[in-house]
Structure formats: C-alpha cells, structure tokens
C-alpha positions as CSV (number, residue, x, y, z in Angstrom):
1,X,22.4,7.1,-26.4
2,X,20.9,6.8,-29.7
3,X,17.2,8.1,-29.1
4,X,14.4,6.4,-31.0
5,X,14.0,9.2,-33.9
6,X,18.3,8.8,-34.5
7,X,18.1,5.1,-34.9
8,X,15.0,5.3,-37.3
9,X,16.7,8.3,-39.3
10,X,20.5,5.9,-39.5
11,X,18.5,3.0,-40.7
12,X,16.2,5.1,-42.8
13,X,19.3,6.7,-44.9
14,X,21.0,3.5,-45.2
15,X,20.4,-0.1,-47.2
16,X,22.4,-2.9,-46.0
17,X,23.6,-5.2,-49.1
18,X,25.2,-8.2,-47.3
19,X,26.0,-9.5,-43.1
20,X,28.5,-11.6,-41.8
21,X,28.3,-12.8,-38.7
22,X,31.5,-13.4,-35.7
23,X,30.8,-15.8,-33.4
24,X,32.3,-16.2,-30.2
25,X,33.5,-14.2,-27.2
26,X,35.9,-11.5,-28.0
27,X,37.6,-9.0,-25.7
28,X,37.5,-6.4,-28.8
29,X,36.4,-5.9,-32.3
30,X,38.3,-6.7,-35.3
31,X,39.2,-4.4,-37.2
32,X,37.1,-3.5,-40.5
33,X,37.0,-0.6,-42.6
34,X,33.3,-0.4,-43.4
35,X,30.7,1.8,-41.3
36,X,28.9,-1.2,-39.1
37,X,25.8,-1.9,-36.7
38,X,26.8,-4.7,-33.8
39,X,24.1,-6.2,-31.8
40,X,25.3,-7.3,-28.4
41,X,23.7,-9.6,-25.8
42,X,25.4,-8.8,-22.4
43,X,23.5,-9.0,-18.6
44,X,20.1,-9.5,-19.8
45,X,20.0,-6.6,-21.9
46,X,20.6,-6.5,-25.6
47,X,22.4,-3.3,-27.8
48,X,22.6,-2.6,-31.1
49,X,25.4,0.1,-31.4
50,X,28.1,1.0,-33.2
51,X,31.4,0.1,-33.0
52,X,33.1,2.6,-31.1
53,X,30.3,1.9,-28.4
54,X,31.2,-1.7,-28.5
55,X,35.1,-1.6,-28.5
56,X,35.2,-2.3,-24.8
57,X,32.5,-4.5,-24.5
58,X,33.0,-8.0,-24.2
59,X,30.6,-9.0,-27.3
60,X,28.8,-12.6,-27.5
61,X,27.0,-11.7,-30.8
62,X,28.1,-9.4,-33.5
63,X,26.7,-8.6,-36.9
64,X,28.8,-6.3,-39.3
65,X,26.8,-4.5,-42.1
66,X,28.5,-2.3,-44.7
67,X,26.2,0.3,-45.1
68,X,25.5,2.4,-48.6
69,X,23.8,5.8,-49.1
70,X,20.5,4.9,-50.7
71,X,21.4,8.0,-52.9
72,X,24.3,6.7,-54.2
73,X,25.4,4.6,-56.7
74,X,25.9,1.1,-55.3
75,X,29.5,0.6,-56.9
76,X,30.5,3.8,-54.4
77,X,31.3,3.0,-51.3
78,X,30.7,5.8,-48.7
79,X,31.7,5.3,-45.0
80,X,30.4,7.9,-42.6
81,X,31.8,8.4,-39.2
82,X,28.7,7.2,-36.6
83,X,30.2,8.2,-33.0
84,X,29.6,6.1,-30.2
85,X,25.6,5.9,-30.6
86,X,23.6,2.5,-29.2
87,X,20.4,1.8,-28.3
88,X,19.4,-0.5,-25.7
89,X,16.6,-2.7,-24.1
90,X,15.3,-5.3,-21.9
91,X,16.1,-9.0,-23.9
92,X,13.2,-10.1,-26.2
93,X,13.0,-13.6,-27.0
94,X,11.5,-12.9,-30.5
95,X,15.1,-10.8,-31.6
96,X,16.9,-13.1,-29.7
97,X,15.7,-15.8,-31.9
98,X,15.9,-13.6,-35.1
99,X,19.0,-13.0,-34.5
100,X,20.3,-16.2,-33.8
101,X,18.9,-17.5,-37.1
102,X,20.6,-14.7,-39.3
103,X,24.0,-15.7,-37.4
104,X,23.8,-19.3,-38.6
105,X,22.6,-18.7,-42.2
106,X,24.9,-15.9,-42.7
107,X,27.5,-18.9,-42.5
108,X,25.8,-20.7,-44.8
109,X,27.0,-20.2,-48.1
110,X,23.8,-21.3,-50.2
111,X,22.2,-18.6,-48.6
112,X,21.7,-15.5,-50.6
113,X,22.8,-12.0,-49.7
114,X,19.3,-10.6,-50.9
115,X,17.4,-12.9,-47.9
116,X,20.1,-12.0,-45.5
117,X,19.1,-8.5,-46.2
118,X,15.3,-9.2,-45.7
119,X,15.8,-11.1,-42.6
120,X,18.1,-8.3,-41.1
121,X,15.6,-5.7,-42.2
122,X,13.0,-8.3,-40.3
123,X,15.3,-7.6,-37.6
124,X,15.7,-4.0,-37.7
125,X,11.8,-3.9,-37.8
126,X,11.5,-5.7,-34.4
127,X,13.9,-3.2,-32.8
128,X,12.0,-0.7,-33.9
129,X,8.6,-2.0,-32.2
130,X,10.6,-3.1,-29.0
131,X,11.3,0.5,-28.9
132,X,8.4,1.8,-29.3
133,X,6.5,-0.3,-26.8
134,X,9.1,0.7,-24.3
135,X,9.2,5.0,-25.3
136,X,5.0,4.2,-24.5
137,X,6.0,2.1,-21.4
138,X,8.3,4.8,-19.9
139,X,5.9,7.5,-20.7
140,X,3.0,5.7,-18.9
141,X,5.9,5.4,-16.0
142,X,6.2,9.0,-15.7
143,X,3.0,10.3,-16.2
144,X,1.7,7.4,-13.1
145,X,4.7,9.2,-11.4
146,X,3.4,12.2,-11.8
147,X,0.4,11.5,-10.8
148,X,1.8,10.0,-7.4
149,X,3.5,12.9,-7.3
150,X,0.4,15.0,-7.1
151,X,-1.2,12.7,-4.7
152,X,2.1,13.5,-1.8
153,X,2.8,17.0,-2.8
154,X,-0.7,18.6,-3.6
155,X,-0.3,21.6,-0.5
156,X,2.3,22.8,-2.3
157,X,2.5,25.0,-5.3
158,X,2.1,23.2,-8.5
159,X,1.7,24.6,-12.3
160,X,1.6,22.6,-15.6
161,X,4.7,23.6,-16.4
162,X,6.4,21.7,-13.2
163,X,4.4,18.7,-13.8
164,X,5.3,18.1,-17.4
165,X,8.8,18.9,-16.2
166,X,8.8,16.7,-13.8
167,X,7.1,13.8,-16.5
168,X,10.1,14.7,-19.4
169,X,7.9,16.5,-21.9
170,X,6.6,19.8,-22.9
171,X,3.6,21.4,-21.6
172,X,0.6,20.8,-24.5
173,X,2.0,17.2,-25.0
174,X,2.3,16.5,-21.3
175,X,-2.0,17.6,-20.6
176,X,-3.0,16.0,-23.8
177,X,-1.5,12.4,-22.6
178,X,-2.3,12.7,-19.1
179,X,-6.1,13.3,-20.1
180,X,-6.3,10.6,-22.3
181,X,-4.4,8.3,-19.7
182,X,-6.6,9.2,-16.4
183,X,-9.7,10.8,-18.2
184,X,-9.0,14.7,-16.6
185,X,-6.4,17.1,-16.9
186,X,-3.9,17.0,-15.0
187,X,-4.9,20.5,-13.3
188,X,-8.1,19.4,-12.9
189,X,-7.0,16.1,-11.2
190,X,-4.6,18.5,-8.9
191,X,-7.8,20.2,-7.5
192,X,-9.9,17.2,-7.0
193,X,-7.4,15.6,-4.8
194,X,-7.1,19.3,-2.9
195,X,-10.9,19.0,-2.4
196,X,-10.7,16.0,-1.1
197,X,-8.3,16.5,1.3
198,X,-9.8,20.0,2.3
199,X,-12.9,17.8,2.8
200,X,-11.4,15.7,5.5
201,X,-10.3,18.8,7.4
202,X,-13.8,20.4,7.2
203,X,-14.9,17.5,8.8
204,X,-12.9,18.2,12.0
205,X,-14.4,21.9,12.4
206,X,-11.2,23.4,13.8
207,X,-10.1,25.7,11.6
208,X,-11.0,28.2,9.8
209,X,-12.1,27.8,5.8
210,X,-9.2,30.3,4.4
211,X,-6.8,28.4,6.3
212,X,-7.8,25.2,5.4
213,X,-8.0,26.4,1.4
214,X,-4.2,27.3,1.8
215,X,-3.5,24.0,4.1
216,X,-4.5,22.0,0.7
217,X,-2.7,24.0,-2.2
218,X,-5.1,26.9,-2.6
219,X,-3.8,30.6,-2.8
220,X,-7.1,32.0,-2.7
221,X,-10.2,31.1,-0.6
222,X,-12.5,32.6,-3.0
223,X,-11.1,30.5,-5.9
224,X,-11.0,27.0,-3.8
225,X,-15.0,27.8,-2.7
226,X,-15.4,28.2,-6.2
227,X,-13.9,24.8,-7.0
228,X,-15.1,23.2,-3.7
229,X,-18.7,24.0,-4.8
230,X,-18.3,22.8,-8.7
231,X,-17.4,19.7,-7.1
232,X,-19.1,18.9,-4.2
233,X,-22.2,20.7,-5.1
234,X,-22.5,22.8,-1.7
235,X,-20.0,25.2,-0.3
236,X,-17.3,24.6,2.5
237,X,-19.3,26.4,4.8
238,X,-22.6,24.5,4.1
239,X,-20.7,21.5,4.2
240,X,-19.1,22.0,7.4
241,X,-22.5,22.8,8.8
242,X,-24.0,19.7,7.6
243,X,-26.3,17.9,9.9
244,X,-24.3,15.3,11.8
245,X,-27.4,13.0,11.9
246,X,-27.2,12.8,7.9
247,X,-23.4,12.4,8.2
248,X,-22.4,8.6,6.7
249,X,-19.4,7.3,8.0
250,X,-17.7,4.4,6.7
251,X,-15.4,1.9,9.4
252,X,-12.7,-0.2,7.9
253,X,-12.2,-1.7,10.7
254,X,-13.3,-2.8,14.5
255,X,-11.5,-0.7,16.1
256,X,-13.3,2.3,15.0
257,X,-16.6,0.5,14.9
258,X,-16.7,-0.1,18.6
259,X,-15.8,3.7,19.2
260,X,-18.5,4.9,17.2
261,X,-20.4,2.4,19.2
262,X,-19.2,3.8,22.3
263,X,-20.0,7.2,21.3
264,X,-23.9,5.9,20.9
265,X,-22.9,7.0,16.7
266,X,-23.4,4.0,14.7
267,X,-21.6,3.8,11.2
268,X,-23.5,3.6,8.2
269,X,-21.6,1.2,6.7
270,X,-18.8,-1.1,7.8
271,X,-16.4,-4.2,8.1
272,X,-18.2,-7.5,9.6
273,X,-17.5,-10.7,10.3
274,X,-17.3,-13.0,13.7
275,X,-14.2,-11.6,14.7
276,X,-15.8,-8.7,16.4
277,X,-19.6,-9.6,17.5
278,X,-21.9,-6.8,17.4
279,X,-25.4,-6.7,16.0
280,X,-24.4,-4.4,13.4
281,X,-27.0,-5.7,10.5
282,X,-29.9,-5.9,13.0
283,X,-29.0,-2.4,14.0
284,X,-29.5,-1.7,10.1
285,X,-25.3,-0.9,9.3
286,X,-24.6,-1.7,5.7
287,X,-21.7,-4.6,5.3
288,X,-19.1,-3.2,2.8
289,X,-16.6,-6.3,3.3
290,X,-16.1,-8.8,6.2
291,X,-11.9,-9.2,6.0
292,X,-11.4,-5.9,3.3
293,X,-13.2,-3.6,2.5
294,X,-15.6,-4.2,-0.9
295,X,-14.5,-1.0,-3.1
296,X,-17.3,-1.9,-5.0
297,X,-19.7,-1.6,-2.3
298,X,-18.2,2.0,-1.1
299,X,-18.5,3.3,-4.6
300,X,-22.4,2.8,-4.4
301,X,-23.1,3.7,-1.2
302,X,-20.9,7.0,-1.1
303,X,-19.9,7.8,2.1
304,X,-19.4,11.0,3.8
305,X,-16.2,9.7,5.4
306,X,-14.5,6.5,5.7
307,X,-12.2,5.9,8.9
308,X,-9.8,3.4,9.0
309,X,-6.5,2.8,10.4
310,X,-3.5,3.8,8.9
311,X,-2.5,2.3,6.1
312,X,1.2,0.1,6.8
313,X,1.6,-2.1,3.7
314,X,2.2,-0.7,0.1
315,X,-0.7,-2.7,-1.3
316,X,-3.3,-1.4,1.3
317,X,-1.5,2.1,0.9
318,X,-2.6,1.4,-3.0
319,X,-6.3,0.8,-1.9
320,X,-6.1,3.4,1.0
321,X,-5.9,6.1,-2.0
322,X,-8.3,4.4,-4.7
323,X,-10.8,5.0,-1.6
324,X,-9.6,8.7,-1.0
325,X,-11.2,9.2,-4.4
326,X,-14.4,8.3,-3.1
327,X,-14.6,10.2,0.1
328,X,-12.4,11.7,2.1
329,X,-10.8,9.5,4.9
330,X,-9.6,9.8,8.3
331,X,-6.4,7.4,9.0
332,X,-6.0,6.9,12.7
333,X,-2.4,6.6,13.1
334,X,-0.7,3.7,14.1
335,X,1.5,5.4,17.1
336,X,-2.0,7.1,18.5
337,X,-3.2,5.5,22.2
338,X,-7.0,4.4,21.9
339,X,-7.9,7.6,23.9
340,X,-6.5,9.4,21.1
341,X,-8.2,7.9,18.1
342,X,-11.2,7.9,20.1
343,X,-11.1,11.4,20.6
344,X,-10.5,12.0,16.8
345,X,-13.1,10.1,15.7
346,X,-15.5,12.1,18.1
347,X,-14.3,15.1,16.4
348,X,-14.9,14.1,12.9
349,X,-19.0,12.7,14.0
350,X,-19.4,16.2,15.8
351,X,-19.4,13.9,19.5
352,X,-16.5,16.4,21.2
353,X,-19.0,16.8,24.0
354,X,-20.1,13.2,24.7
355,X,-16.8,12.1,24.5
356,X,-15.0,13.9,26.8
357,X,-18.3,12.9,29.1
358,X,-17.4,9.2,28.3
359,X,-14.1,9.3,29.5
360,X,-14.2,11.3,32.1
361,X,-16.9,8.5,33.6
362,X,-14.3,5.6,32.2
363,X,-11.4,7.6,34.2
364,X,-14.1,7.6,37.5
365,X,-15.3,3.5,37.3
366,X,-11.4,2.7,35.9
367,X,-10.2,4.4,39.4
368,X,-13.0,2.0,41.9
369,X,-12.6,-0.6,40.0
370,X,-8.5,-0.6,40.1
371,X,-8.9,0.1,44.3
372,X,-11.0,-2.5,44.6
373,X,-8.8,-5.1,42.2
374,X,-5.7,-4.0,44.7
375,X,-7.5,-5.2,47.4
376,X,-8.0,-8.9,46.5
377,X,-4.8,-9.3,43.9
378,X,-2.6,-7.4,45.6
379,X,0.7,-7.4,43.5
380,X,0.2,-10.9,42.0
381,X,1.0,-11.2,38.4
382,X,-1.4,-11.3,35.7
383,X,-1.1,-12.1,32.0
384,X,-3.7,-12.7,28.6
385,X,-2.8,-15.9,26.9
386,X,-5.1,-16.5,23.9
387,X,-5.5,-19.8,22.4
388,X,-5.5,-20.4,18.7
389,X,-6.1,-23.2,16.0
390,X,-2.5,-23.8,16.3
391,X,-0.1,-22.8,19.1
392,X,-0.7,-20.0,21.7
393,X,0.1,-15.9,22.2
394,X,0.6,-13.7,24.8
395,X,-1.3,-10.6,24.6
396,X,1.3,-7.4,25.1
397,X,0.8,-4.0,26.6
398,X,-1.5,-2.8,24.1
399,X,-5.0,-3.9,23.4
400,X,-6.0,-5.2,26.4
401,X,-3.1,-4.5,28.4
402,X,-3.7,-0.6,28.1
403,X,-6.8,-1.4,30.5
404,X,-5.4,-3.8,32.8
405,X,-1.9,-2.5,33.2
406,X,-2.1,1.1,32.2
407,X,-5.5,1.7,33.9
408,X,-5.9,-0.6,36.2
409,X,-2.3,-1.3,37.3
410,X,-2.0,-4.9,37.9
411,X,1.1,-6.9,37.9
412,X,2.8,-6.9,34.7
413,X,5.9,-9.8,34.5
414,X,8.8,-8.1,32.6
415,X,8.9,-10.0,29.8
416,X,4.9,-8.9,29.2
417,X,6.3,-5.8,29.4
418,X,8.8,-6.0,26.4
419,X,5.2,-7.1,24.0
420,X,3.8,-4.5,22.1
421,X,0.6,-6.5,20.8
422,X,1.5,-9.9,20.6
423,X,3.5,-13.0,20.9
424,X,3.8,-16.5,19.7
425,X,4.7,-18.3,23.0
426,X,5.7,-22.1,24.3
427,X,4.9,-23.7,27.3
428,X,8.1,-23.6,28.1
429,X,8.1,-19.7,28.0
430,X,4.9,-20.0,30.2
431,X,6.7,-21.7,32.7
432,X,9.6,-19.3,33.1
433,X,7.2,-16.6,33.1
434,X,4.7,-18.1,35.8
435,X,2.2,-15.8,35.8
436,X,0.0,-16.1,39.2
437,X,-3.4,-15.6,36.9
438,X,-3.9,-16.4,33.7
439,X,-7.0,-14.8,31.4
440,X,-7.7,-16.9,28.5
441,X,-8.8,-15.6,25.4
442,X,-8.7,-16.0,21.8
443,X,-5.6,-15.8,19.3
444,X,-5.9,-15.3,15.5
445,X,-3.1,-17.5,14.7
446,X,-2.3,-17.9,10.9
447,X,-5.0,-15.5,10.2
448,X,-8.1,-17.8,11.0
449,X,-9.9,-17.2,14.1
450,X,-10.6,-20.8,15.9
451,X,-13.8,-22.0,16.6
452,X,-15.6,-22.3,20.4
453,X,-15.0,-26.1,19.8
454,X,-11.6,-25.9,18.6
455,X,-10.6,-23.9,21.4
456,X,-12.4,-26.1,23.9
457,X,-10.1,-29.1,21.9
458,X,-7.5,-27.3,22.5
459,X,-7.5,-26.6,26.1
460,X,-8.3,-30.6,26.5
461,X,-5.2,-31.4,25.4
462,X,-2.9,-28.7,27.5
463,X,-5.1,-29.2,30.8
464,X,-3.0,-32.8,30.1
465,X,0.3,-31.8,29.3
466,X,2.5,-31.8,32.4
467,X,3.7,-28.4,31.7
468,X,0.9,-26.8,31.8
469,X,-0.6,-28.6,34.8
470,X,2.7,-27.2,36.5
471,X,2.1,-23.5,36.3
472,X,1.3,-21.7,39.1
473,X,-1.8,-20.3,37.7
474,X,-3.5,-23.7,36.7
475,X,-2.3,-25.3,40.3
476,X,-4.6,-22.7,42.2
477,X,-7.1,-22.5,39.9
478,X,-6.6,-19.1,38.7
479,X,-7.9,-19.4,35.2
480,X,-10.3,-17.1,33.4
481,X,-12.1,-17.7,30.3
482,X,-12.7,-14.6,28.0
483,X,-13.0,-16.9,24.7
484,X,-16.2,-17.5,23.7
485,X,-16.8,-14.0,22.7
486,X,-14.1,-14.0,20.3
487,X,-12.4,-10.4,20.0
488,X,-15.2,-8.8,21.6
489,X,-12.6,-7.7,24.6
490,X,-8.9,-7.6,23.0
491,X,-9.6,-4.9,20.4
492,X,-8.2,-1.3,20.9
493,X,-11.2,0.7,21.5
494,X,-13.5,2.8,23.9
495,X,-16.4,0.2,23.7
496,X,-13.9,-3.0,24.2
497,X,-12.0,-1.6,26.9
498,X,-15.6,-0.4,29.1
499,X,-16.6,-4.0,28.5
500,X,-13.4,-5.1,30.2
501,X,-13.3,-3.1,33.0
502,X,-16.5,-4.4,33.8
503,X,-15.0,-8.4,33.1
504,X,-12.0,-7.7,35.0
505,X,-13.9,-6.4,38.1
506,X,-16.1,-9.7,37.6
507,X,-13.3,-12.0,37.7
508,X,-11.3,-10.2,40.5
509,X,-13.6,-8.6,42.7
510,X,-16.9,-10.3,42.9
C-alpha cells in the first residue's frame, strides 16, 4: 500500500498536463500507454491507485493522467513503471464531489486543460489532508490502545520499547506523543496505575508489602516504596497502618451501603435516592449521585476507597476506570453470595472481627427463627411478587430469596426456583404457579420505582380482576405487604437481609 510519504513523493515528482475521464462500469481497464493515477469508488471506500492495482477491480470512476518529469522537457514523454501501489480511505463527501465535477468538465470541451489541472491538483490536495487526518486518527487509536493495554496488563513486565512496539512506532517518537496526548509519560502512567492497584490490596492487609509490589508489576520493593511514596505522599506501610476511623470510603451502590451499615461503618460518601431509605444525610454521609455516581463530586472529595459492584456494561466499565484514577476501588463481583461481599468489605474497613461476630449471631436468630417458621407454615409455598408502575415480577432466589429459601428454608415452587433475581410475570403465570402465600413488595419496572399511591392503585385494580381473586393466596387471605418501604428489604445485603428475618418472623410466627 502506498504509504502517505510515497504518495506525496509520486505526486511531488510529477505534473499532470491534461485528464480525461471514463465513465461507467467496467470489468477492466482499457488499455493506454501513458503512466496513470485511477480513483476508484467501491464499498464505501474510495482508492486512488495505479493501474495494475485496479486491473481487477470493477471501477465506477476513473481518471487517467499522463504524468511528466517536472525535470524534463515537456515535449519528452517519460513513462515510469509505478507497481501496484494505492492508497485508500473511508469516502469523503468533499472528494466525492470534486471528483464528480472534474469527471463532467473533463467532457466538456470548452473547458481548458490548464483548469483541469488546477482542479485535479485541488483534488490531489484533499487526498492529501484526508490522509493526514486519518495517519493522526490511527495514531490516536494506538496510542488509546496502548494505553488500555497498560490498564489490563500492568502486573506484567512492561518497558518502553514493548509499548511503542505494540503502538507501531519507535521508542522517542512513541513517549513524546503519548505525553502530549495523556499529559505523562507513558512509564510514568505505567506506575501510577501499579500504585493504584497496590493501593487496593494494601487496603485488605493480607499480604505482605514485597509481595504485593511484585503482584502489581514491581521487581523490586525498595523501588515501588520509592514510587508508592512520590505519589501517595506516605509509605505502604504507613498507609496500611492508617487509622481506620480516618479511612473514607466511597459506596456506589446500596448494596454496599447497607453492609457498611450493618457493620456499624458508615461511608463517607455515597449513592442516594428513595430507592433505598436510610438516613444517610442526617447521619452526615456526603451524596455523590442519586442513580450514578457524580465523578465530579468524587474528584473533590477524594476518597480513600470507593466500593462498588462489578462493573457489567462497557460504558460503566469506561467510568469504573476514570474512577480507579481517583482512588483505588474494590469491585464486589457479580458471582459473590452476600456473605461474601460482606465479608470483603469488612476486610477492606478493618471490621474482620465484627463481622464474623455479625454473622455468627445472623446464623444463631436465622436458625430460631426458621424452627419456629416450620412450625406454623409447614411446607406451604411461598413467593415475593412486587408490584410495579406497569405489570408485576417475581422475585428469584437471590436477594430476598437467599434469606427466605436459603436460610430459612421455606417452600420454594420450581419455577421460583429457575429465577435468578427477577421476572416479569402474568396473572396467568400466578395462577399456574399458585403460591399458598404471597409477600408483596415493590418492582422497579422500566427503571422508575412506583409510588405508595401508585402501588395502592395498582393493587385496586387486581384485588378486582377474577384472576387474581382466584389464587390460592388471595382466597385465604395470605397476603403480606412489604411495599411501602420501597427496597429497604429486597437488596442483597447484611443489613436488608437482618431486617427480613425479623419481617418474616413477624408475618409468620407472631
């Protein structure tokens, strides 16, 4: 492929006198014994090439130039042998259009061979620019590659020399664009993201600081103490002693909200809205966001840590690592079980202690409180349907099915049993499934959480639907209303799932 520097050299050494155009679709190109440029449209890309490039294409646009040494005297005609060279680019409206005129004046034959030449020249000059702009776009490309590259591999070893391999140029060139696009070099870059990963496994105080310099990238523990403290201002040891009480921790989300709560560890900062009602502002926690998280916001205040849950689409990925610049962050993953992530968490606020205390006195009142359920249930089914703005859900074996089937082992109908979280359902579906207790609660459906009154509506109208008056549930008045604390009870977490034992044991037992 003709390279940018080629093209500018072939047009450079050459002046075009006079261009004829061919119009029409041909299956090959005639036959002509000058040297010649064609510029082909095909597949939404445009060419400029030569002709034994374009002898198999099938060409919609073609436009022969004889081309002369500049050197030379114009009466001598020199033909030089240009082997299969083209250069190629997305279609440009602006050439397109050039290109279009020149076809239908070179027809004309008023028009003089001296504009022709301008015009093509016109055209030659556009090329030129469309190149240009794209060599700059693909270099961008690869160094943001790079860069992503560095972000995913950063444990592993890494010189200058593979990076600017990896982006396509040499060494010097490669640092020299890379600081002028991000504003660092790219070494330098390479150990901030190290040092903020090493951060995040300080934070967990199980392991040792050598091995968590060569977890990250580093080769020598000395070296990455050095860095560590250049950056962060204190040394891995200081800040793995830090006091926990200073610690601020930033929750992206409720679920790690209520376990802090549960852990008696409020976060410094977090996500609120009505979704998930807890006198966070009263209790003096900083909102940074009520559906998202205000980057903003995080960038002022300056967490310790932020804790959120993993990341699953590409565009929260995207935000998930503009925040990893700002502190270091703990993803809980999505597979984990809420003892799990609460046990993490714990870790990371330096609460290892009271959280094994927690659940070994959740274990203790989850085992009376199941006994007890036994006793006046028996093996009747139970399921969670939650009520939304439009339509209705059934809540799955997660959330707060992990407390009432996994810990408390009530009745689960088999097709509950097939839901992870949840599930758009009918009143038809409710009918075949024919739970013999329902618990009412509520269900975020096209991402707006209904009001008390809308709920309330709602009900209205299915306590006068047929169908519903026919389950089984309804019939013996086995209805239980968790709705009008919104998600209070349904999310994934220590806190949620206390509350619930203790709501479950009211509406069973007592």
């Amino acid at each position: 492929m003709m390279n940018e520097s080629t093209f500018t050299q072939y047009v450079n050494e050459r002046k075009f006198e006079f261009v004829r155009a061919i119009e029409g679709r041909k299956d090959r190109i005639d036959s002509y014994d000058g040297e010649s440029v064609y510029f082909v449209q095909k597949n939404e890309r445009q060419l400029i090439a030569t002709r034994e490039y374009v002898a198999d294409e099938d060409v919609l646009v073609q436009l022969v130039c004889k081309a002369y040494k500049k050197d030379q005297f114009e009466d001598v005609y020199i033909r030089e042998a240009i082997d299969n060279l083209y250069v190629e680019f997305p279609i440009n409206e602006v050439i397109t259009s050039k290109l279009e005129q020149l076809s239908i004046e070179s027809q004309n034959p008023e028009t003089q061979p001296f504009t022709l030449t301008c015009w093509f020249y016109e055209l030659l000059y556009l090329v030129l620019q469309q190149l240009n702009d794209q060599k700059k776009d693909s270099l961008q490309s690869r160094l943001a590659d790079t860069k992503t590259y560095i972000d995913q591999f950063y444990n592993v070893p890494l010189t200058r020399v593979d990076l600017a391999q990896r982006a396509g140029v040499n060494v010097d060139y490669f640092s020299r664009t890379f600081k002028a696009r991000y504003e660092e070099s790219p070494m330098s870059y390479l150990n901030r993201v190290r040092i903020t990963h090493a951060k995040s496994l300080l934070l967990k105080r199980n392991k040792t600081i050598r091995d968590i310099a060569f977890d990250v990238g580093f080769k020598d523990e000395f070296y990455f103490s050095r860095q560590f403290k250049r950056q962060i201002g204190r040394s891995p040891q200081s800040y793995m002693k830090r006091s926990i009480l200073s610690l601020k921790v930033a929750s992206l989300h409720h679920l790690v909200t209520g376990h802090l709560y549960a852990l008696n560890h409020l976060p410094h900062s977090a996500i609120m809205n009505h979704s998930y009602p807890l006198s966070l502002k009263e209790a003096g926690v900083v909102e940074i966001g009520q559906e998202s998280v205000d980057v903003d916001k995080l960038v002022t205040i300056q967490p310790d840590v932020v804790i959120q849950k993993a990341p699953m689409s590409d565009a929260v990925k995207t935000k998930s690592e503009l925040i990893n610049q700002i502190a270091p962050v703990v993803n809980l993953a999505y597979e984990g079980t809420w003892r799990e992530h609460f046990t993490q968490i714990a870790s990371v606020v330096d609460c290892d202690q009271r959280a094994q205390q927690w659940l070994e006195h959740y274990e203790h009142k989850a085992s009376s409180i199941r006994d007890s359920i036994k006793k006046y249930v028996g093996k009747e089914t139970v399921i969670v349907v939650g009520i939304g703005e439009v339509g209705c859900c059934l809540y799955g074996m997660r959330n707060m099915g992990a407390v009432m089937y996994d810990d408390l082992q009530m009745e689960a109908p088999e097709r509950i049993r097939k839901i992870a979280h949840i599930k758009e359902v009918t009143l038809e579906e409710l009918m075949e499934i024919n739970a013999d207790r329902i618990i009412l609660t509520v269900y975020r459906s096209h991402k707006r959480l209904p009001s008390q009154m809308t709920i309330v509506k709602h009900l209205q109208q299915l306590s006068q639907d047929e169908r519903w008056q026919s389950l089984k549930a309804v019939k013996n008045k086995q209805l239980y209303g968790l709705y009008d604390t919104k998600h209070l009870y349904t999310s994934y977490n220590a806190y949620s799932h206390n509350l619930l034992l203790n709501k479950l044991s009211e509406f069973f037992v007592t």
